[in-house]
Residue, then its C-alpha position, 0 to 999 in steps of 0.5 A: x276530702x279524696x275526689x269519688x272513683x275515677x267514674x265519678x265526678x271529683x267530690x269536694x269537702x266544704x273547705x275545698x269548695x270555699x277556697x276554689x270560689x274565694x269565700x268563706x265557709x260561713x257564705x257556703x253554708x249560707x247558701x246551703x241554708x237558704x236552699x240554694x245548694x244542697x251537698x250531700x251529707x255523710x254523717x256530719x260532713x258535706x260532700x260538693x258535687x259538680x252541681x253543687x259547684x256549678x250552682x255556687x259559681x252562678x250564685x257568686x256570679x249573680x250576687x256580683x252582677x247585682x241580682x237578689x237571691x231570690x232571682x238568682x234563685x228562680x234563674x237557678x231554678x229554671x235550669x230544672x224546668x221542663x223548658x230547662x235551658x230556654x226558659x232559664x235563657x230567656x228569664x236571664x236575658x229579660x234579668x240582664x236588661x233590667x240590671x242593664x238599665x238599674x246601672x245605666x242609671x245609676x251610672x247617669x246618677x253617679x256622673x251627675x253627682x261628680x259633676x256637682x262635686x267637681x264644681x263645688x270643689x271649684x268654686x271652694x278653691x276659687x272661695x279660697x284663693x281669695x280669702x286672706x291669707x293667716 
């Protein structure tokens, strides 16, 4: 699909705007079913903006951050709040410590359980090591 007048923003078509950000078509019109972008539709086809794609790349961002759809949706949302960017700012600072803290603790639970791993592989090997040979 051709980009608008040269006063425009560049447009994209569907296909176009999967290949930019790496995904499928199927995940752009998820996205679009559940509100989150809202192309413009011209007859059977759907036309991206800038917005459309700056709010697809903050969708992305946010799902590999972690976060739910529905927060990446109330951080989306804020943007077009009155407070506009501080409330959204300030609502992702407070997302970003909880996140923050989640994976902490995950990372404590993930090297908890490879320390158990690796001294029960130790004594496995040790279990092993005296057993006879057949």
């Amino acid at each position: 699909m051709p980009t608008s007048t040269a006063t425009e923003a560049p447009t994209r078509s569907i296909a176009q705007v999967a290949e930019e950000f790496g995904v499928t078509h199927r995940t752009v019109r998820h996205y679009e079913e559940l509100g989150l972008i809202s192309p413009e539709r011209r007859g059977t086809t759907r036309v991206y903006h800038r917005r459309d794609r700056t709010r697809l790349g903050l969708i992305l961002r946010g799902k590999r951050l972690g976060f739910p759809l529905e927060e990446i949706r109330t951080i989306i949302d804020l943007y077009d709040a009155p407070r506009g960017k501080r409330s959204q700012l300030e609502y992702v600072l407070d997302q970003i410590d909880e996140r923050r803290t989640d994976l902490e603790q995950r990372r404590r639970d993930l090297d908890a359980a490879l320390s158990e791993l690796d001294e029960f592989e130790r004594r496995c090997r040790t279990d092993l090591r005296q057993l006879p040979r057949a």
